[in-house]
C-alpha positions as CSV (number, residue, x, y, z in Angstrom):
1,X,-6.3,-4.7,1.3
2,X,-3.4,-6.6,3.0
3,X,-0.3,-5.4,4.3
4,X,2.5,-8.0,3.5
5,X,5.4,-7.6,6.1
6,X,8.6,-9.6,4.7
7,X,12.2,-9.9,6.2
8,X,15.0,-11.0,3.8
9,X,18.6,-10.4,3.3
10,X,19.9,-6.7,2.5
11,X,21.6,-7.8,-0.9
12,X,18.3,-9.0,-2.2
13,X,16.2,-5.9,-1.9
14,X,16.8,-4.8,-5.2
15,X,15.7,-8.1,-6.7
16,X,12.6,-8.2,-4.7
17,X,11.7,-4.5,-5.6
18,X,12.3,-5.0,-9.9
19,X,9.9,-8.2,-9.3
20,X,7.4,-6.5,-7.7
21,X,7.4,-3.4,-10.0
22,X,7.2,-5.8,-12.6
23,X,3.7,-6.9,-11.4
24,X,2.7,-3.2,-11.2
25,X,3.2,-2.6,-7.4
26,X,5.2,0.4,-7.4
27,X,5.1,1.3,-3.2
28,X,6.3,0.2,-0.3
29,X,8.1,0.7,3.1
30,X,12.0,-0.7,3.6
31,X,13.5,-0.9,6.4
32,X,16.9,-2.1,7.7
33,X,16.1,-4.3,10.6
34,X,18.8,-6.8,12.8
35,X,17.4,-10.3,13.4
36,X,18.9,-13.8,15.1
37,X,17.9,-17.1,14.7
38,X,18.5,-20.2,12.7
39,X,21.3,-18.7,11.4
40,X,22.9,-18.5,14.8
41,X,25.5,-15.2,13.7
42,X,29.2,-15.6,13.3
43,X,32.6,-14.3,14.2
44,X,33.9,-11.6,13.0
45,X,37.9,-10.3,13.7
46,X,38.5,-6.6,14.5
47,X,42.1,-5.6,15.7
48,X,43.2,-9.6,16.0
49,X,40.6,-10.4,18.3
50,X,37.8,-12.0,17.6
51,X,34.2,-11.5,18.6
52,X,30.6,-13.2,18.2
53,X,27.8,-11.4,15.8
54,X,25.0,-12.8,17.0
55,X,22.3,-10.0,15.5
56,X,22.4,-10.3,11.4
57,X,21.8,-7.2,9.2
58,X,18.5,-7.9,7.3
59,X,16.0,-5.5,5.5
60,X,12.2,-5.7,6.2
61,X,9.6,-4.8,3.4
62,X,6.1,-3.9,4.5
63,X,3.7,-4.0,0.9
64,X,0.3,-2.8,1.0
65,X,-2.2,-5.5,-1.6
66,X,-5.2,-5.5,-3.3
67,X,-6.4,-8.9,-1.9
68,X,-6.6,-10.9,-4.9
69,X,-2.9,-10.2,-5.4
70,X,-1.9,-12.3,-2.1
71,X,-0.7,-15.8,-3.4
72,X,1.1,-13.5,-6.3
73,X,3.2,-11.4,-4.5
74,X,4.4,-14.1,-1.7
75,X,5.3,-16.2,-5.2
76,X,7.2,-13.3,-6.7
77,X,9.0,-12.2,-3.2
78,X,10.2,-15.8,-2.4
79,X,11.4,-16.2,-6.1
80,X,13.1,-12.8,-6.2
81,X,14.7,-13.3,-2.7
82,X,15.8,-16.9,-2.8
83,X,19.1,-17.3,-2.2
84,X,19.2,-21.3,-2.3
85,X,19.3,-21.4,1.3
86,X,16.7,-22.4,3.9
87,X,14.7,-19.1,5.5
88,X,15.3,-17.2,2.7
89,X,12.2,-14.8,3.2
90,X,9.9,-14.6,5.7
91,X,6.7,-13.5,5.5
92,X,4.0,-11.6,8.1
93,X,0.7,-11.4,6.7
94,X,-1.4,-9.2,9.0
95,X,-1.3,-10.1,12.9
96,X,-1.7,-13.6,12.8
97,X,-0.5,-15.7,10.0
98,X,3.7,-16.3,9.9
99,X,5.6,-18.2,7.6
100,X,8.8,-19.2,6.0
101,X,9.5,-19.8,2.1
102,X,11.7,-22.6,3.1
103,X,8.6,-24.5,3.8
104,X,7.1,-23.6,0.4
105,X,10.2,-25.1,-1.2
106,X,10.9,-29.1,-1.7
């Protein structure tokens, strides 16, 4: 078994969820998470002044695999979850291996 940990954004969870229930996975774990980086935030205006987001809302799925389904389900998540942008999805497979989608992507 693996446990696939992937952050995306929150309008894409539906997508990502029909794709993998379309492969037969039917559970796993959502949960709305905040995350800074690349994307650097933006400004928002509240009451005509203006002020700095810097944390952006994102949703994080955690997938429990049958091995031989790895390579699939990263395939089906960063198809699902693309957005055209770079750093769609990013992906946590157990405690040591990290990557982006963008990277994935020419």
């Amino acid at each position: 078994m693996k446990l696939v940990t992937v952050i995306i954004k929150p309008f894409k969870l539906e997508d990502v969820r029909e794709a993998l229930s379309s492969i037969g996975i039917q559970g796993l774990t959502v949960t709305e998470v905040k995350g800074f980086g690349r994307q650097k935030g933006h400004a928002e205006l509240y009451r005509g002044a203006e002020y700095s987001v810097n944390f952006l809302p994102k949703v994080k799925i955690d997938v429990a695999i049958a091995d031989d389904q790895l390579e699939e389900v990263i395939d089906i998540i960063s198809k699902a979850a693309y957005t055209g942008k770079l750093a769609t999805a990013n992906f946590r497979r157990g405690a040591h291996a990290r990557y982006s989608d963008s990277y994935r992507r020419s």
